[in-house]
C-alpha positions, 0 to 999 in steps of 0.5 A: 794299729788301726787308722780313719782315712779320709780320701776326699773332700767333696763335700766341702765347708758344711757348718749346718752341724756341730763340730762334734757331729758332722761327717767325715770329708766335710770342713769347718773352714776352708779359706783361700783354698778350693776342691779341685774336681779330684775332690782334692783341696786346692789353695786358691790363686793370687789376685794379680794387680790388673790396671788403674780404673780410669780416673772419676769413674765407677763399677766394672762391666764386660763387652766382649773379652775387655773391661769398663768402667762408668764416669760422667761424660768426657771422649770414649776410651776404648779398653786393651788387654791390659787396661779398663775402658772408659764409658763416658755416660752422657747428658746427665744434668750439670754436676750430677755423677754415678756412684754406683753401677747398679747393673747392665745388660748388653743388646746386640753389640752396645751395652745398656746401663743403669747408674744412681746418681750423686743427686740419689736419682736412677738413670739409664743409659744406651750405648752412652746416651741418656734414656729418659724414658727408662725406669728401674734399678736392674735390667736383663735382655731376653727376646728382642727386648730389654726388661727392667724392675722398678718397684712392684712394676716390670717393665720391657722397652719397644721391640729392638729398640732400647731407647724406647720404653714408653712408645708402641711394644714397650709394656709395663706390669703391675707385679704386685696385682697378682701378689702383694709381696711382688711391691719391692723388685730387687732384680730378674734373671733369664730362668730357661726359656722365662723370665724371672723376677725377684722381690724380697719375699717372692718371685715370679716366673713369666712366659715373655715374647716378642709382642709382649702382649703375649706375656703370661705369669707362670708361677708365684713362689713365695719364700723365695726373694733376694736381698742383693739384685747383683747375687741373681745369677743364671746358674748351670743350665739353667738355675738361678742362685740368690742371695736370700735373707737366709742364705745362698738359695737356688730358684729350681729347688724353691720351685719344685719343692716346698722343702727345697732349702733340705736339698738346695745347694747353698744349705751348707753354708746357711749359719755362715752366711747369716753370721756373715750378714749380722756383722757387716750389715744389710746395706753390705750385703745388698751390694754382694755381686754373683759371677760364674769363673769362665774357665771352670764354671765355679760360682762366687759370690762376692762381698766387700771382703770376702768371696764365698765359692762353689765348686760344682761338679755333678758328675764325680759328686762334688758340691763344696763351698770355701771362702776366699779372703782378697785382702781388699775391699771389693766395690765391684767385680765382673768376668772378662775373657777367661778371667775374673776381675774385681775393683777394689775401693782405691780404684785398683782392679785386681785379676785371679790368677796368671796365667792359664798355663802357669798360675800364681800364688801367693802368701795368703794362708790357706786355712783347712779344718777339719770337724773333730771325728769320733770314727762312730764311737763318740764314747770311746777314748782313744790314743791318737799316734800318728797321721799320715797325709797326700800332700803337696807342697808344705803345710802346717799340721795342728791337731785339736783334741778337746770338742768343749774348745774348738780353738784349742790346738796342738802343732804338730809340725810341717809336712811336705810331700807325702809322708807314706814311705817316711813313716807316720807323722807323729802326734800324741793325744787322748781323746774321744774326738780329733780335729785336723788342721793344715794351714799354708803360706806358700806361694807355690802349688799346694793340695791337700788330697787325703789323710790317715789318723792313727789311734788305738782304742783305749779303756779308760779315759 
């Protein structure tokens, strides 16, 4: 009797095609689970219970392998391994407290930061004192100096000096003098050996140095503007990824390419992303963070309650994309040493994972579906008996059948461990198509690595 293996997942959730038409090795839904660099799924680790956030601050930042959060004057108090650091930010007019990290950059050993005020103003801070001749809502370094966008302007601070940015060396631009969709800056990122600054609708690459006289556009490029100024994220050895207005956009393909959302990384999962984005808003999503995971390089993008993520692995070809669920609203989130925090709206942080050498699990379901296959013969009905799986840990097993009711399934059972040597999983269906699906709850290792659906062609339907 014949059987379809899939022995891979490289490509992971892929919903730019039907249910019906997409490929093998492809999923509708991977939640709470990642491909591992076998091309294997993965579930997830648990987010562990960090620390409190210190009282009457807000947003998290890294210096170093420790944590901060932002609060409104007080003493310094320095962070530990397993506590936040307070940053107290000092000289903001009386009764005036963030509420929001807008973004920050390190310079040298001191962090500089960017708040909004509870009076709706901006304010810049180095290494806790007040800048008052800082402007703009998101900053980078790069060459000695500190860049900053605010509205259709760029700015950079005096040489060394970040608490200088209206003296000698300082420089401002007008970005929308040479494009009239550069009038809303969103953010700006290291691009290689440039500078790349985000609006809405366009972006620019500049040559920056030193003596910013220097200073040179390279490149407009329009259709490619972010929405979210903490999506904007170096990415590899080099890219940036952006949260777009219609979807995950990487800045090297919309630069070499016209047609770069074809071939851009964020493509498969472009309709998710944008259903995403109409039921929790414009607001939510402009608030989405970007972080790269220390210990494997994978790309998260994070929203309030959902963190979208991109396990890349060029050389065995994988490039697939799943979807964790925290189980917490998440107001801000940064790296520190090999980890991944997150603050959550009741002030706790939360870490990912144990540790290195022992990591934890916990009862968030992973959920696996798989798109429902025809085995290139969408018009033969077939009699499915039987499924054979490498598995480790236990799973759940449903089976879909019907391709006009995606929701529709048959439980099959429990698997765990490898059913090879115990003789086929049993399943009974007739159908042209079928839809795996493999759920778990166990807070223990599990990976799904391949799978064998059995069937036998049938004459009549």
């Amino acid at each position: 009797m014949p059987y379809y293996a899939i022995d891979h997942f490289s490509a992971g959730m892929d919903v730019r095609k039907s249910a019906m038409t997409a490929p093998a090795g492809t999923l509708r839904m991977l939640k709470n689970a990642v491909i591992n660099p076998g091309g294997e799924i993965e579930k997830r680790q648990a987010f562990v219970f960090f620390a409190n956030a210190p009282a009457n601050s807000v947003g998290l930042m890294r210096m170093g392998d420790f944590l901060w959060a932002v609060g409104a004057g007080g003493t310094t108090v320095a962070p530990t391994p397993t506590t936040v650091g307070y940053w107290p930010l000092q000289g903001l007019p009386g009764g005036v407290t963030p509420v929001e990290l807008l973004d920050y950059t390190q310079f040298g050993t001191k962090l500089y930061t960017v708040t909004l005020g509870s009076d709706g103003i901006v304010y810049h801070h180095y290494d806790t004192i007040y800048v008052p001749s800082g402007k703009g809502t998101a900053v980078v370094t790069i060459n000695k100096k500190i860049y900053s966008v605010d509205g259709q302007y760029v700015r950079a601070c005096a040489l060394n000096n970040p608490q200088d940015w209206a003296g000698t060396g300082a420089w401002v631009n007008d970005l929308s003098a040479a494009d009239a969709e550069m009038l809303d800056c969103r953010g700006l990122e290291v691009y290689y050996d440039k500078l790349a600054v985000l609006s809405q609708r366009a972006a620019q690459i500049w040559t920056v140095k030193s003596d910013t006289n220097e200073n040179q556009l390279v490149q407009t490029l329009r259709q490619a503007g972010a929405v979210a100024p903490k999506s904007i994220r170096q990415y590899g050895s080099g890219d940036i990824l952006y949260l777009s207005q219609d979807g995950v956009r990487s800045l090297k393909a919309r630069e070499q390419t016209i047609t770069a959302s074809v071939s851009d990384i964020g493509s498969p999962m472009d309709p998710y992303v944008l259903t995403l984005a109409n039921t929790v808003g414009v607001t939510t999503m402009a608030k989405a963070t970007a972080l790269l995971e220390p210990t494997n390089g994978r790309y998260w993008f994070v929203t309030e309650d959902q963190i979208m993520v991109l396990s890349n692995y060029p050389n065995p070809k994988i490039a697939a994309w799943s979807v964790f669920e925290p189980g917490f609203d998440v107001t801000d989130a940064a790296t520190a040493g090999p980890w991944i925090y997150l603050r959550d709206r009741t002030n706790k942080v939360w870490r990912y994972g144990g540790g290195l050498a022992t990591p934890i699990y916990d009862s968030a379901e992973a959920d696996v579906i798989m798109p429902f296959l025809s085995f290139d013969k969408p018009a033969t009905f077939k009699q499915f008996t039987g499924v054979d799986a490498a598995v480790t840990g236990t799973w759940q097993l449903a089976a879909g059948f019907n391709p006009a009711n995606e929701a529709a399934e048959d439980n099959l059972g429990t698997v765990t461990g490898p059913t090879f040597l115990e003789g086929q999983f049993a399943m009974m269906g007739h159908s042209t198509h079928c839809s795996l699906r493999f759920r778990t709850t166990a807070s223990t290792r599990c990976v799904l690595s391949s799978v064998m659906i059995h069937y036998q062609e049938t004459t009549t339907g």
